[in-house]
C-alpha positions in Angstrom: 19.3 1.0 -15.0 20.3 2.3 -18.3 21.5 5.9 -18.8 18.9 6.8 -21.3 16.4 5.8 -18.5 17.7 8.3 -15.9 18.3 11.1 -18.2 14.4 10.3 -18.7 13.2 10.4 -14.7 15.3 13.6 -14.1 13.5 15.3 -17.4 10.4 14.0 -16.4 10.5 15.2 -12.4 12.2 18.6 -13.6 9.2 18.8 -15.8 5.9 17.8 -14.2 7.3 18.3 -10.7 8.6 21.5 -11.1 8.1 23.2 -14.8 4.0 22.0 -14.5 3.2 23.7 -11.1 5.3 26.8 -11.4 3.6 26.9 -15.0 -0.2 26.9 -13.3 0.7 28.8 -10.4 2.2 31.9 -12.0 1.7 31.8 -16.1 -0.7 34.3 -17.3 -4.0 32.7 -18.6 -4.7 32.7 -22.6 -0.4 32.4 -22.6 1.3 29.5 -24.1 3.3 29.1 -20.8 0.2 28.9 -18.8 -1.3 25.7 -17.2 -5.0 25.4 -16.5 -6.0 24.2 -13.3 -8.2 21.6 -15.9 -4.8 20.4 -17.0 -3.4 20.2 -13.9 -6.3 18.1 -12.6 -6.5 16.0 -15.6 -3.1 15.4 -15.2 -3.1 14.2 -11.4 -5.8 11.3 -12.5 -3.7 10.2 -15.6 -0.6 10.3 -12.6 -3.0 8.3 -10.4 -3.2 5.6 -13.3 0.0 5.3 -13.9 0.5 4.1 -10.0 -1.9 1.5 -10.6 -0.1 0.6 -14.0 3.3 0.3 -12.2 1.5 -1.8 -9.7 0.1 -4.4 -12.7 3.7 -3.9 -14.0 5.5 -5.5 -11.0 3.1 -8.1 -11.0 2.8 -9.3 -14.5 6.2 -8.0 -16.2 8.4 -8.7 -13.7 6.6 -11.5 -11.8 4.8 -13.1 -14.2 1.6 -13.1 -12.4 -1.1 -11.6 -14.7 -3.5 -10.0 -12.2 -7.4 -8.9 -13.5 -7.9 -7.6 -10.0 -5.6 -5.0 -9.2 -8.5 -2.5 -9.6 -10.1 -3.7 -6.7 -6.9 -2.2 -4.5 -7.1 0.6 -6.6 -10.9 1.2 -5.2 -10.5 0.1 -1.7 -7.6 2.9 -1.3 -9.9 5.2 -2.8 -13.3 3.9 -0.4 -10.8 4.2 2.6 -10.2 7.9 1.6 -13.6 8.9 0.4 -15.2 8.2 3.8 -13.6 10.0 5.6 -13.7 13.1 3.1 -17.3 12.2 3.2 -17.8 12.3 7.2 -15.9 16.4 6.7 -18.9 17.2 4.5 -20.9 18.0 7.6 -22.9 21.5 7.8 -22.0 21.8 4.0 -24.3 18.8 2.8 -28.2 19.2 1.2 -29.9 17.2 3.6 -28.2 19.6 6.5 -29.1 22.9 4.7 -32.4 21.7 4.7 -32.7 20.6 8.0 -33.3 17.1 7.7 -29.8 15.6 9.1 -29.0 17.1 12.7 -26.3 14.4 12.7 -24.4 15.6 10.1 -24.5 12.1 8.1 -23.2 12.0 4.9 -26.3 12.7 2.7 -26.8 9.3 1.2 -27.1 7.8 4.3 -29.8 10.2 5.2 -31.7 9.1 1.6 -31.5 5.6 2.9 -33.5 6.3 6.2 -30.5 5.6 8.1 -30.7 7.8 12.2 -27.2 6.8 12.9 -23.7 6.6 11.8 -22.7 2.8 10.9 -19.7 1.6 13.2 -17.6 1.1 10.8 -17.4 4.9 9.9 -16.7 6.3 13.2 -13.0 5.5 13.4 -12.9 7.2 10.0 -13.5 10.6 11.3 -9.9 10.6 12.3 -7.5 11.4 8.9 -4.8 9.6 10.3 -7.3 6.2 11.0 -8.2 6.8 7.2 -4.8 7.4 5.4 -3.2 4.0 7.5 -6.4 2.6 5.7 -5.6 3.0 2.4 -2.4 0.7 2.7 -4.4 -1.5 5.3 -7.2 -2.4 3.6 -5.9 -3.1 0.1 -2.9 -4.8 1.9 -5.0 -7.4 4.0 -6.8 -8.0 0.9 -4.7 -9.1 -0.8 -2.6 -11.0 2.0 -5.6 -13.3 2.6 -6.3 -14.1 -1.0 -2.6 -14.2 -2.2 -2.0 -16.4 0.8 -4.8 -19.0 -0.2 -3.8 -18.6 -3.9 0.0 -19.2 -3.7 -0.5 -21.7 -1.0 -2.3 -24.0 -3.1 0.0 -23.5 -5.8 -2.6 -21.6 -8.3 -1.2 -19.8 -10.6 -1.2 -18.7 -14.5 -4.4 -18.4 -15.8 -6.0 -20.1 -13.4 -4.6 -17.4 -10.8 -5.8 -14.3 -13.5 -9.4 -15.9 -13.3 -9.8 -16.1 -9.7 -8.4 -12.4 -9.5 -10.9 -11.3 -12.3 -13.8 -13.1 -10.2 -12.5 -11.5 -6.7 -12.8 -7.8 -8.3 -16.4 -9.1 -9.6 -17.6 -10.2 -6.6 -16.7 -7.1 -4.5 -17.9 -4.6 -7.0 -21.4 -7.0 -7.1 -21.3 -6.2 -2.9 -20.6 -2.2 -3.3 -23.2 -2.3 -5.8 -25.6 -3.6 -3.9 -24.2 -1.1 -1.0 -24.2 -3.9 1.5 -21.5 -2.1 3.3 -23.6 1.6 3.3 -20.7 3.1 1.0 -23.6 4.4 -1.2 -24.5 2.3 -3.9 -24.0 2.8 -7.5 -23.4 6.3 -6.9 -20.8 5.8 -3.9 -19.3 8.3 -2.6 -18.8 12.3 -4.1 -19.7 16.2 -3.5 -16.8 16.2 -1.2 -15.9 19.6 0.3 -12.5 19.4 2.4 -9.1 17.7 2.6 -7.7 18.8 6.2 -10.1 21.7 6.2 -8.5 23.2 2.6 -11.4 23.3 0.1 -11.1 20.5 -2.6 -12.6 23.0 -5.3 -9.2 25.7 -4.5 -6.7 26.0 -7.2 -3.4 25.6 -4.7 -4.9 22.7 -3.2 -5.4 20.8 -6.5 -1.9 21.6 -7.7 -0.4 20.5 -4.0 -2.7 17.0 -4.8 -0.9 16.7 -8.3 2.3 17.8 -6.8 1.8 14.9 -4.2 0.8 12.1 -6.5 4.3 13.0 -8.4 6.0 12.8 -5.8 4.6 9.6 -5.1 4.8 8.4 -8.5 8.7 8.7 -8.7 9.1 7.2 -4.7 7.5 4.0 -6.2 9.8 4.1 -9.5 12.7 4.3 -7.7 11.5 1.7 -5.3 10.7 -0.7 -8.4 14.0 0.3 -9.5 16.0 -0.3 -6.4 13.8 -3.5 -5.5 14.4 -4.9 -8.8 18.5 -4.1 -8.8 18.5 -6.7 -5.5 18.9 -10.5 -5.0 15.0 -10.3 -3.9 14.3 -8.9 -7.7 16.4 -11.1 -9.5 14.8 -14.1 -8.2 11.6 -12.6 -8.6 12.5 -12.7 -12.4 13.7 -16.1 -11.7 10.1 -16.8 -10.6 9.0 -15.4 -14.1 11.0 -17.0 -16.3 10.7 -20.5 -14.6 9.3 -20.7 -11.0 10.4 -24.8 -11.2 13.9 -24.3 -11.6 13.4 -21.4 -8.5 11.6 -24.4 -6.5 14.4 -26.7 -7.5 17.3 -24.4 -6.2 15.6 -24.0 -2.6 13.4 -21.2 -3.1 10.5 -20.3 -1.3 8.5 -19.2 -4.5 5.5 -18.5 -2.1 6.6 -16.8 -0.3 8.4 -14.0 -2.2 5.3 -13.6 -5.0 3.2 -13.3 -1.6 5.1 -10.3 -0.9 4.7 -8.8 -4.0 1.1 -9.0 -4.4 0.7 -7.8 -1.4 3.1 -4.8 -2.1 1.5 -3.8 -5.3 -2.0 -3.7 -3.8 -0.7 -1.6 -1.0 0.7 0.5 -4.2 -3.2 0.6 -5.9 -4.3 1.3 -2.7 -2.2 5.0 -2.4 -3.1 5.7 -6.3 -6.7 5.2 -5.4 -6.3 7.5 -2.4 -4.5 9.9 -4.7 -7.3 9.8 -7.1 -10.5 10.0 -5.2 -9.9 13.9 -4.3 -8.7 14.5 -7.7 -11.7 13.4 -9.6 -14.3 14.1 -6.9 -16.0 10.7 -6.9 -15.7 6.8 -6.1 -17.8 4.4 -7.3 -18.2 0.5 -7.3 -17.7 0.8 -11.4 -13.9 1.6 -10.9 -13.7 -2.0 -9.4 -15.3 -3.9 -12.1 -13.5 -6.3 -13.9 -13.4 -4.4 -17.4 -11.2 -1.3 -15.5 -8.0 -4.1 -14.4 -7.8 -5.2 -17.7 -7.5 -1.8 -19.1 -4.7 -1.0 -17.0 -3.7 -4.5 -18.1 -3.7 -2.7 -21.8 -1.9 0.6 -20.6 1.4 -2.1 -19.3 1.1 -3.7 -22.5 1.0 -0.3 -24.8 3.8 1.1 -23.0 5.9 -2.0 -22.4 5.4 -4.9 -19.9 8.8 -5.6 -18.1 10.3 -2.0 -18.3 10.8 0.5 -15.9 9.0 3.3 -17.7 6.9 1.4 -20.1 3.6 1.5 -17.7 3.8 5.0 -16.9 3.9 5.7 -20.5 1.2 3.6 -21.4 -0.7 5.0 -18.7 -0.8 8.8 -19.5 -0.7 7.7 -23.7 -4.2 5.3 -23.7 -6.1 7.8 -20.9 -5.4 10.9 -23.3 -6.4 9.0 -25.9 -9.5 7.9 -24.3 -10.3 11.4 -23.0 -10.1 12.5 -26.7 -11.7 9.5 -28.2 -15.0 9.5 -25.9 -15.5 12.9 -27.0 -15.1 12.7 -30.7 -15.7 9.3 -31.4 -17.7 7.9 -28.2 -19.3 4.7 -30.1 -15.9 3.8 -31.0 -13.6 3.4 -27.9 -13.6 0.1 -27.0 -13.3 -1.0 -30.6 -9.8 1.7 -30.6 -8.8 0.0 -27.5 -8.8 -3.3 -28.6 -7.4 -2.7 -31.6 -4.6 -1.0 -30.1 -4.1 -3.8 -27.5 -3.4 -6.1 -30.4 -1.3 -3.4 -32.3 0.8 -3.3 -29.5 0.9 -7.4 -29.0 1.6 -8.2 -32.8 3.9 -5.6 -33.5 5.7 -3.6 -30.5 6.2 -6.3 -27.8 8.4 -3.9 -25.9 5.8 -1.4 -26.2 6.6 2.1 -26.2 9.1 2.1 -23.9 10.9 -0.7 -26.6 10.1 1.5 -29.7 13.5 3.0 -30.3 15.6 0.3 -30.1 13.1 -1.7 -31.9 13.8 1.2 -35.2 17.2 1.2 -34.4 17.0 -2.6 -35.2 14.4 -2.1 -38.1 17.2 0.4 -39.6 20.3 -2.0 -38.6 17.8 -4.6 -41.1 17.9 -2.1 -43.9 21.5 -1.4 -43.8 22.6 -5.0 -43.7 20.1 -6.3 -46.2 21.3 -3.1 -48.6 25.0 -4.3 -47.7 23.8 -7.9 -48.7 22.7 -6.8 -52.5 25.9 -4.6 -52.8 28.1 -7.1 -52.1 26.3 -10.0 -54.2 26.0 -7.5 -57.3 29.9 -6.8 -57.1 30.5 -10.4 -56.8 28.3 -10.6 -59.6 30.2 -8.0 -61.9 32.5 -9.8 -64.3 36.4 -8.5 -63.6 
């Protein structure tokens, strides 16, 4: 990894790791050095994304498999979480106040007529069952359908489609809550995390605390995977799965692997996400959330360490502004800065200053150029 590039992870973990927290925790409030707990929470979701961006990252910058899906892992990390975080609710949901759920069911199921817990829930009771989940779930996912995909030798855009109609069909089933994980409206109001309120201030900073921690575990996993003989011939893969075949490869085999490690990586930012933002929904699964994280890899710059992350935390504060001034005009912003990015900054963000350290190399030479044709010019 290039110097410039650690300098950059040891600013960034002094600095949201350390400056962020101490910043919330003990600046005064109205003072420049002071960090809301709304910053600090806003901040722990654009995190979360990021995860999920490094996740589409592995996959399509340094695998070459362009995945429409990965959102689906995102939301099934998130589900695995959320239920149980629903099942603590308890004494401290509606229907209980009001005397209608003696059971303690989580409140939608109560709306829905339902006198007993499903099966399925009951092992999620136990925090443990639920956080083994989260890589689980997302994991198995993906092992069936990578293995069936790879196996018969789908890939390109043929593999993108099948992704983009696997994240289409699920989010169709949670719609239609076929599983009891609450509809449209899934699964929120939660109350307790290991019987620390949700709503506390030191127990949304330990949350953001924990998802950067998390988020610079997985870089410096991407970084060490990608500095071994198992990255380089996953680059191989990229750049010419044949010739990978042809030198006695198992090509299968290894993108197998991956997929199934960057869905177990969705999976955690989902987890990480769910008590941040309060709420998980079948919407986060559709088909249009993958390919804006497939956007945030491509602003920030697809085959680079730092690229996703920075797309990432750039398009969702742009978005958080936009909505809000401009809310008709999103989508049209986001497209247009998906082909911004495309057209003219291929390396993205992460690529921008070497790409003006080239533009101004251009300048000099073609300045150089005139100089020395006019003095050749210039009669002795």
């Amino acid at each position: 990894m290039r110097k410039p590039e650690n300098l950059i992870l040891i600013i960034g973990a002094l600095l949201l790791l350390v400056i962020m927290p101490l910043m919330n925790a003990y600046g005064t409030a109205g003072s420049p050095l002071h960090v809301s707990d709304y910053t600090i929470n806003l901040w722990g979701k654009y995190l979360s994304y990021a995860l999920l961006a490094i996740s589409v990252n592995l996959l399509w910058g340094y695998t070459g498999l362009l995945s429409l899906g990965q959102c689906l892992f995102f939301s099934l990390g998130g589900y695995a979480l959320g239920m149980h975080l629903m099942l603590k609710i308890g004494k401290l949901g509606q229907f209980y106040k009001a005397g209608n759920n003696p059971l303690e069911l989580p409140d939608f199921m109560v709306f829905m007529g339902k006198t007993e817990l499903p099966g399925h829930w009951i092992p999620f009771h136990n925090f443990w069952f639920a956080a083994l989940m989260v890589f689980v779930v997302p994991g198995m996912v993906a092992f069936l359908f990578g293995w069936l995909a790879f196996r018969s030798r789908i890939k390109g855009v043929y593999f993108s489609i099948l992704t983009q109609a696997l994240t289409y069909a699920a989010s169709l089933l949670f719609f239609q809550n076929k599983f009891t994980f609450g509809g449209n409206n899934g699964l929120t109001d939660f109350k307790t995390l290991l019987g620390a309120d949700l709503n506390a201030a030191d127990v949304r900073r330990n949350l953001y605390i924990a998802t950067v921690i998390l988020l610079f575990t997985v870089l410096l996993l991407v970084k060490w995977l990608l500095g071994t003989k198992f990255g380089k011939v996953q680059k191989a893969i990229r750049d010419s799965e044949n010739r990978v075949l042809f030198s006695g490869y198992a090509t299968t085999t290894f993108k197998l692997f991956i997929f199934v490690l960057c869905a177990v990586i969705a999976g955690a930012a989902g987890a990480l996400y769910v008590p941040q933002v309060g709420i998980i929904n079948p919407s986060e699964m559709t088909p249009d959330k993958s390919l804006e994280a497939v956007v945030w890899v491509a602003v920030g710059g697809r085959g680079t360490l730092l690229g996703p992350v920075y797309g990432a935390i750039f398009v969702n504060a742009l978005k958080s502004w936009a909505t809000t001034a401009y809310p008709d005009y999103w989508l049209i912003i986001l497209g247009g800065l998906f082909v911004l990015a495309v057209l003219f900054t291929p390396n993205g963000m992460a690529g921008l200053p070497q790409q003006i350290k080239d533009i101004i190399a251009w300048f000099k030479r073609r300045a150089a150029n005139r100089h020395a044709e006019a003095a050749a010019a210039t009669p002795a």
